[in-house]
VEXVEXSE-382427 format. One record per residue (C-alpha): residue number from 1; residue in three letters; x, y, z. Coordinates in steps of 0.5 Angstrom, whole numbers, padded with zeros to 4 digits. Layout:
% residues N
R    i   aa      u      v      w
R  NUM  ALA      X      Y      Z
...
***
This chain:
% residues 74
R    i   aa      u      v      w
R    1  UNK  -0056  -0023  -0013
R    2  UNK  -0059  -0029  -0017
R    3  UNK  -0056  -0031  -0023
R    4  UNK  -0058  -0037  -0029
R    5  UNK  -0053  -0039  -0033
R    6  UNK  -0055  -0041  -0039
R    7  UNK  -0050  -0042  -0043
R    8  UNK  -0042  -0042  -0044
R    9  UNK  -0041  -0039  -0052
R   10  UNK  -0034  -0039  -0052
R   11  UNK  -0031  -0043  -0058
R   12  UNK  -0025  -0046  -0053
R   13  UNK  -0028  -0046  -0046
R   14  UNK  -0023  -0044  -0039
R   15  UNK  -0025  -0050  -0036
R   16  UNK  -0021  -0049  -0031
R   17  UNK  -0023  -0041  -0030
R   18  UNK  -0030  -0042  -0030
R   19  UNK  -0029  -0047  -0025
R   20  UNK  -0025  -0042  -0021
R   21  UNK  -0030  -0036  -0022
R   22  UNK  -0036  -0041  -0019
R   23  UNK  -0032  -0043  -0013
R   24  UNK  -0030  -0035  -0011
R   25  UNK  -0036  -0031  -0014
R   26  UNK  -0042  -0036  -0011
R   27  UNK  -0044  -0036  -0004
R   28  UNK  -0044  -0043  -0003
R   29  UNK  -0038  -0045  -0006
R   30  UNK  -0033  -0050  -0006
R   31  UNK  -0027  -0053  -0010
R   32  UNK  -0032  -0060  -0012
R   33  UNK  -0039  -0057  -0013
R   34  UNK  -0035  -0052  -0017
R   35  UNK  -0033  -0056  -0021
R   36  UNK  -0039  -0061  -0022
R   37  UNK  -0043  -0054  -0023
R   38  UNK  -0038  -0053  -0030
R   39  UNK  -0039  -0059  -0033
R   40  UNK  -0046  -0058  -0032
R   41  UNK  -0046  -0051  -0035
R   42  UNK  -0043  -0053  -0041
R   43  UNK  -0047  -0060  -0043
R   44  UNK  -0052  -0055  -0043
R   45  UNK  -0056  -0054  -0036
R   46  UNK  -0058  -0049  -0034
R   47  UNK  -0054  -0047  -0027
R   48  UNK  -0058  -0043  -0021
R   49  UNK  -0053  -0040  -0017
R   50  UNK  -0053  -0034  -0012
R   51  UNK  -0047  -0029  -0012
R   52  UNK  -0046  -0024  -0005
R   53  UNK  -0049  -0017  -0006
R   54  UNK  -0041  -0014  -0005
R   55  UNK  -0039  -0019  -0012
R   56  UNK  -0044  -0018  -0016
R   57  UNK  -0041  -0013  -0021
R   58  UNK  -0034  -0017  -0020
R   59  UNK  -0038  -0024  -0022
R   60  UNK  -0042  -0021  -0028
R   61  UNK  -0035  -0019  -0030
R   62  UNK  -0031  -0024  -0030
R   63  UNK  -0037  -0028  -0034
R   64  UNK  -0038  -0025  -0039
R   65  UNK  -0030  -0025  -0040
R   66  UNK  -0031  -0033  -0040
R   67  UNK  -0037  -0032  -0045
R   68  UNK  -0043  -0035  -0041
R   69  UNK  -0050  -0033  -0042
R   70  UNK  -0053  -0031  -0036
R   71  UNK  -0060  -0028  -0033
R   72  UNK  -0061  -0023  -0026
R   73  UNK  -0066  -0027  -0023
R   74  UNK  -0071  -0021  -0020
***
């Protein structure tokens, strides 16, 4: 499944939560890219990443807890 992350709407972000939840949930996850892509997130960009099928409700979870924005891409 692909997903847009849009934007991280909590007040005090999980930096470290955040970067964790991207290295375990995408598909081409690492530790470094992880956290390259949540700096990223919360300057503003808009993060394109793809969560394994068996994941997914797992991961859309575990964003939505983080207070990020996000959109199934069909």
């Amino acid at each position: 499944m692909e997903l847009n992350l849009l934007s991280c709407t909590a007040q005090r972000p999980d930096k470290r939560g955040i970067a964790n939840c991207l290295a375990e949930f995408a598909t081409n996850g690492n530790t470094s890219l992880a956290n390259e892509f949540m700096e990223m997130l919360l300057e503003g960009d808009i993060i394109d990443i793809v969560v394994d099928d068996g994941h997914s409700g797992s991961a859309l979870r575990a964003l939505r807890k983080l207070g990020i924005d996000y959109k199934i891409v069909e």
